[in-house]
N, C-alpha and C positions, 0 to 999 in steps of 0.2 A: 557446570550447572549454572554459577551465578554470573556466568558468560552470555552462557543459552537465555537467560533469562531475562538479560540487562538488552540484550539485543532486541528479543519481542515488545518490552515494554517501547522501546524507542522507534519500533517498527509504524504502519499505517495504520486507520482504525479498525480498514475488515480485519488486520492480522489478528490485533488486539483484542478480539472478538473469539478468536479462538483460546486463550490463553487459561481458561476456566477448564475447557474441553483437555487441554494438554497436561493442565494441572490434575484433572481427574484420573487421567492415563496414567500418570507418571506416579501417582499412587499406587496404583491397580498393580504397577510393577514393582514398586514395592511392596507393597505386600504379596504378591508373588514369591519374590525372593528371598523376603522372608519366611515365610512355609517353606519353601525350599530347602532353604538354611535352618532351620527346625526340624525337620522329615530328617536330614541328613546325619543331625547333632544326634537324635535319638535313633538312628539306624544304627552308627557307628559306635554308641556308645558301649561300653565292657559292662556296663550293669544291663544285663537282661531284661528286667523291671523297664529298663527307658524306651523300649521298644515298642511296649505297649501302650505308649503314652497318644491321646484324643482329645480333645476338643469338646464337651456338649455344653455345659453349664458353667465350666471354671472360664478361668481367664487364658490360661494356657493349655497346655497337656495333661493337667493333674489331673482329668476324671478317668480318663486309660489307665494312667497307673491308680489308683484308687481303685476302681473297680478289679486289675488283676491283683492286689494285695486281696480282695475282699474274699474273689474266688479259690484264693487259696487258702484262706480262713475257714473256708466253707460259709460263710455268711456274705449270700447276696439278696435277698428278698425279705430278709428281716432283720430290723436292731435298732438301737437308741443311737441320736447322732447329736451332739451339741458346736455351734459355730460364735467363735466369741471374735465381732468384726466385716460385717455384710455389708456395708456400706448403702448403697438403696436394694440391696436384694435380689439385683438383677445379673449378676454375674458373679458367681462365691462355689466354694468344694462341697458344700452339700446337699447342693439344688441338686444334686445326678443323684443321693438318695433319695430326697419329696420324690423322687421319679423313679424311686425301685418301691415305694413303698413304704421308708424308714418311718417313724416318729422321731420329734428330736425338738429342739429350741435351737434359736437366732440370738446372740444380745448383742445390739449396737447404738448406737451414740446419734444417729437421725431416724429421718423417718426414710419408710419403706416406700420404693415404687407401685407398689400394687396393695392388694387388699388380701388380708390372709386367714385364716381360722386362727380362734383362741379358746383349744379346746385340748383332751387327753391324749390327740397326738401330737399339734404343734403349739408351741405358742414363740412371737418374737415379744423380748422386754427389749424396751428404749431404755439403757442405762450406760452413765459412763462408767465406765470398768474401773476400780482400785484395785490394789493389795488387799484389802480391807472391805469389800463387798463382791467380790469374783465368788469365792465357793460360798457366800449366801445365797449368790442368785444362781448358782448352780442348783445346789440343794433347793430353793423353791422351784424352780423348772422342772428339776426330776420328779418335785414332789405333785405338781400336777398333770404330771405325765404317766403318774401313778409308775415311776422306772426305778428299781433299785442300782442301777451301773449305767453307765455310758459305750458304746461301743468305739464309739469314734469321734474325737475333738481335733478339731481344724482351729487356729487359733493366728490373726493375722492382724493386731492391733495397732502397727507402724510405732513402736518403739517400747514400752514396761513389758514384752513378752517375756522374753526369760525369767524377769519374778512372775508374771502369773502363772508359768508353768509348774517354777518351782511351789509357788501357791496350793495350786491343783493338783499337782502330785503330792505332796507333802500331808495333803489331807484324804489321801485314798479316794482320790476322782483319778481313776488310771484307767484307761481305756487302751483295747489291744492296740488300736491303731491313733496315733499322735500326727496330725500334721502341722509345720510351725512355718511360718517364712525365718529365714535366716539372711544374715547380713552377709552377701556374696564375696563383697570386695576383700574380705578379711579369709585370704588362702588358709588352710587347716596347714602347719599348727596354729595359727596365733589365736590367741582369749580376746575376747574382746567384748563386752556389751558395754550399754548407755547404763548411767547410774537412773536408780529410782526416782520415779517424779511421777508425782499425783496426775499434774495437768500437764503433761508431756503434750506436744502435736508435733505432729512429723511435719515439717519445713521443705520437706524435697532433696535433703543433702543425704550426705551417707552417716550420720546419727542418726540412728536407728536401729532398735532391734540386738541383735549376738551377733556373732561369728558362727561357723558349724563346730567350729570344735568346743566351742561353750557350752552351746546345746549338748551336743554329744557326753560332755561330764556331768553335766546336770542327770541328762537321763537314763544314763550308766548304773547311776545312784541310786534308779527305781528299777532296773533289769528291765531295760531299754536296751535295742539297737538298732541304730541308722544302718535303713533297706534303698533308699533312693533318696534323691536329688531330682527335680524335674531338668530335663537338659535344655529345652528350650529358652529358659531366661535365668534360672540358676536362681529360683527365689524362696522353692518349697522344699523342706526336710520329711522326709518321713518315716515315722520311728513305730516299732512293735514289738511290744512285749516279748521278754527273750523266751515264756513258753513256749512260744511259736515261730521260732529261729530256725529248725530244722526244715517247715515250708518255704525256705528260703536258702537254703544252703547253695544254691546257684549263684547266691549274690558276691560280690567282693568283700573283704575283711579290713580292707586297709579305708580308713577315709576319703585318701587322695585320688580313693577309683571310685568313687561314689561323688563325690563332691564338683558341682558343676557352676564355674564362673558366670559372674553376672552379665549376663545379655538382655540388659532392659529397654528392645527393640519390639515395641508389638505395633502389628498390624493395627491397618485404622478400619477393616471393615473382614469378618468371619463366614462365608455364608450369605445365608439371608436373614435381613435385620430380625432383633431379636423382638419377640411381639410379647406387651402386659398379656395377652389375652390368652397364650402360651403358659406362663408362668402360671396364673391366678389357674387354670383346670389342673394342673401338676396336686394343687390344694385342697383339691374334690373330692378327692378318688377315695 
């Protein structure tokens, strides 16, 4: 490739003219092939759960499987959803509920893409997340949502996660369904999280975040069990209250068949671009 490419630039100027055009192609194939190699990782995969894996709002395949946990909760067209981690809002795991109907809260640390309500079904708070102010601002969101429980918490902070969870759990904010990003590089068994820190920011390295099997003892602790692993980049966990194990009894029991290595290769373009104008009527309804 850096053959192919050291020769265009040295070539004439109509070639060099094309070389924008090729660069876009050579994209378009990559990402190709990566769906591809996505489609193929969740076809193949022994967890059942990964098959149903889609595309609408996440970043990856998480709103397929999400949405098949939910179905088989029986809870698809109603519940409370809170997301601690949106980043501008524009691509996160609980825009596919605004778009079933859910109510719920956002809390993130900038501001939003778009323009949202801040009323009894949604509201986003700008806050940086501690140990130390997570379940207050939990408890105020639920408390103007008029919600007594949460159904479902997505929680993807890039690095204090495993103590807010243990936070959140520890204080009876359990929600049937948990989803957490988890640290891929670190194969089940080994423990591993980043020690506590107030003003953590993720750097781009692999400090960051747990291991799965960290997660996994933490949430054992509250009758939790890990149902899935997204397969396509190996970055979301997803856990549900052990009431609700036997809608799941297709799943594997061992970690090692659930647990999917990190493949942090995404595509650079989904579809058709994603529109504010899309987002902000989801808000309406």
């Amino acid at each position: 490739m850096k053959k192919l490419f050291h020769k265009l630039f040295k070539s004439k100027p109509s070639s060099r003219a094309n070389i924008r055009e090729l660069t876009r192609e050579l994209n378009a194939f990559k990402d190709l092939y990566l769906l591809e190699s996505s489609t193929s990782s969740m076809a193949k995969h022994v967890n059942p759960l990964n098959r149903f894996g889609a595309k609408c709002f996440s970043q990856n395949e998480e709103d397929g499987i999400t949405l098949e946990i939910l179905k088989r909760l029986g809870q698809i067209d109603h519940g409370v959803f809170a997301e601690f981690g949106v980043a501008d809002g524009t691509e996160n795991l609980t825009l596919i509920l605004v778009a079933l109907g859910w109510k719920g809260f956002w809390v993130g640390g900038g501001d939003l893409k778009f323009s949202t309500p801040n009323n009894q079904h949604f509201t986003y708070l700008k806050e940086w997340v501690t140990n130390a102010n997570i379940v207050p601002i939990a408890h105020s969101a639920m408390q103007q949502l008029n919600a007594k429980s949460i159904d479902v918490i997505s929680l993807d902070l890039d690095g204090n996660d495993i103590h807010f969870v243990r936070s959140l759990l520890k204080n009876n904010i359990q929600p049937k369904l948990f989803i957490v990003e988890y640290n891929a590089k670190f194969i089940p068994p080994i423990q591993f999280e980043i020690d506590y820190n107030d003003a953590h920011q993720w750097s781009g390295d692999d400090y960051f975040g747990a291991s799965l099997t960290s997660f996994v003892d933490v949430f054992s602790a509250y009758d939790y069990t890990l149902i899935c692993c997204n397969s396509a980049t190996g970055s979301n966990a997803f856990f549900v209250q052990n009431q609700f194990i036997e809608l799941f009894s297709d799943v594997p029991k061992e970690i090692l068949s659930i647990y999917s290595p990190p493949r942090y290769y995404l595509p650079k373009s989904y579809g058709h671009p994603q529109s504010i104008k899309t987002l902000e009527s989801l808000f309406k309804r």
